[in-house]
N, C-alpha and C positions, 0 to 999 in steps of 0.2 A: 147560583144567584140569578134573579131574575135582569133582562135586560134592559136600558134606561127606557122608558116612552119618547116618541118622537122630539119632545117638548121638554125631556132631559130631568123629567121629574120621576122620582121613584115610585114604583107601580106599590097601589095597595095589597099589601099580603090578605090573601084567601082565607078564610078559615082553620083549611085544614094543617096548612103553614104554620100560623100561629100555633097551631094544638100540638106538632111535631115539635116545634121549637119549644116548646112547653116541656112537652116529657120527656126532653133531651136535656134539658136544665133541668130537672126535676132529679134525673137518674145521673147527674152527675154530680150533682149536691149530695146526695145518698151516699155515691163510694166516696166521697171527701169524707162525710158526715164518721160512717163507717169505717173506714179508715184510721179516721183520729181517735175516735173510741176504742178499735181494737192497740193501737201506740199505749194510751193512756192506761187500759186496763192490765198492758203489758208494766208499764211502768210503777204502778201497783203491787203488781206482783214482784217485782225484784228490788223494791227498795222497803219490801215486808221487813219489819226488824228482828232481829233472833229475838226468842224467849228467854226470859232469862231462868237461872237454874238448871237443874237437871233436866234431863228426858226419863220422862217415864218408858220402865221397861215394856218391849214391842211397840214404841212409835217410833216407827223404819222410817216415815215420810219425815217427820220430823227429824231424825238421826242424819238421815242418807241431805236434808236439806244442810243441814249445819257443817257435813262432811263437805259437801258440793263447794261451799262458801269459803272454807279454811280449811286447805289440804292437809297442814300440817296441828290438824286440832286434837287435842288429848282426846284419848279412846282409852274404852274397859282393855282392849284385846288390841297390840299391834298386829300389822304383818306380819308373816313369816314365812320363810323356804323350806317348803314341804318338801319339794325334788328337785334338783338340775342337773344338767347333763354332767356326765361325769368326764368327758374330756373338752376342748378347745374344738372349732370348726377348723383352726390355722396351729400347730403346733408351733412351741414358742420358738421362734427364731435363734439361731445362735449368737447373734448381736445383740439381742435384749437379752439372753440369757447370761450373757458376760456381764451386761450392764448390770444386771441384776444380783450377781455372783459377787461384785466389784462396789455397787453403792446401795443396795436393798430394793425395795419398791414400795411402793402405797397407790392405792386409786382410794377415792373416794365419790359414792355416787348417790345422786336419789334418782327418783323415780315413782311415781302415785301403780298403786298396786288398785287394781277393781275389784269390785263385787261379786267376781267368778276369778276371783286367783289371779289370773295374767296381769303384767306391768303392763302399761300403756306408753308404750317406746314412745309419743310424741314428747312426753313427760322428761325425756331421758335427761338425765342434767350431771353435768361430770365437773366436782367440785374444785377434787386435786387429783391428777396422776402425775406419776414420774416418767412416764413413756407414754407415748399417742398409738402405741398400738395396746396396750389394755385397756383405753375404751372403744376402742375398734374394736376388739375381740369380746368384751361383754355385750356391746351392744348387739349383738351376732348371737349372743348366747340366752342372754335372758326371755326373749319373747316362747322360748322351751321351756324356761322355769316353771312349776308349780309353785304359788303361793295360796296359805291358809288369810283369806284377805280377814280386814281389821273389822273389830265389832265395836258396837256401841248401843249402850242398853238393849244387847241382846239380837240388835240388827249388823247385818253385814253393810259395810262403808267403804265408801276409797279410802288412800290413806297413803300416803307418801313412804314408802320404805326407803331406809338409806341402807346404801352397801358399802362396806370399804373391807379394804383386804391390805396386807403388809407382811413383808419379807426383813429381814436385818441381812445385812450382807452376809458374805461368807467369809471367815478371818485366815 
């Protein structure tokens, strides 16, 4: 800023002053301007409403949108386990194995399965176990699962698989 005139009055701005002060208010109006427009157009887009009815067979965009929206939404095709490893990273301890011998077990789990098979661990969600080290140890295990992921009119979808497993004691 320029400094006051002897006389304490404010110096008249130059020309080129004003023209700088111009197209700095100019290009900051712009990314406001732009700015709100790219929010808005976003907002748009996500509050698009589903269609209603079917999907016609091969619209994946449309399939894969409705899957995105509602993980756990009816599908042609669920998940399924193609492969997994066939033993434990930790074998089962002999304390849960007594427990297990003594009162049974259960886990219960979901977990959204993708569009190339693999679970997506962030997903992981443990409903019911009877011991805290069975979802320790699947959580450990599944990211090696092979899953055939779920379809819908024909497209491959996320899709929530649930897993549970259960033992009855031993008499």
């Amino acid at each position: 800023m320029r400094p006051l005139h002897r006389s304490g009055a404010v110096p008249f701005l130059h020309h080129h002053d004003v023209k700088s002060a111009f197209l700095i208010a100019v290009a900051a109006c712009a990314a406001v301007a732009c700015a709100k427009t790219a929010s808005e157009s976003e907002k748009i887009v996500n509050v698009r409403p589903m269609a209603v009815g079917a999907i016609q067979p091969g619209d994946c965009v449309e399939a894969r949108r409705r899957a995105a929206s509602a993980p756990d939404l009816e599908v042609d095709r669920l998940p399924t386990l193609m492969s997994k490893t066939p033993r434990p990273f930790v074998p089962t301890p002999p304390s849960v194995q007594a427990d297990i011998d003594r009162k049974g077990m259960s886990i219960k789990v979901d977990v959204v399965v993708d569009t190339l098979g693999k679970a997506v661990m962030r997903t992981f969600k443990v409903l019911e176990t009877s011991n805290e080290w069975f979802p320790r140890n699947l959580k450990a295990l599944m990211p090696r699962w092979t899953f055939a992921p779920a379809q819908l009119a024909g497209c491959k979808v996320q899709r929530i698989y649930k897993f549970s497993a259960s033992a009855k004691p031993k008499a």
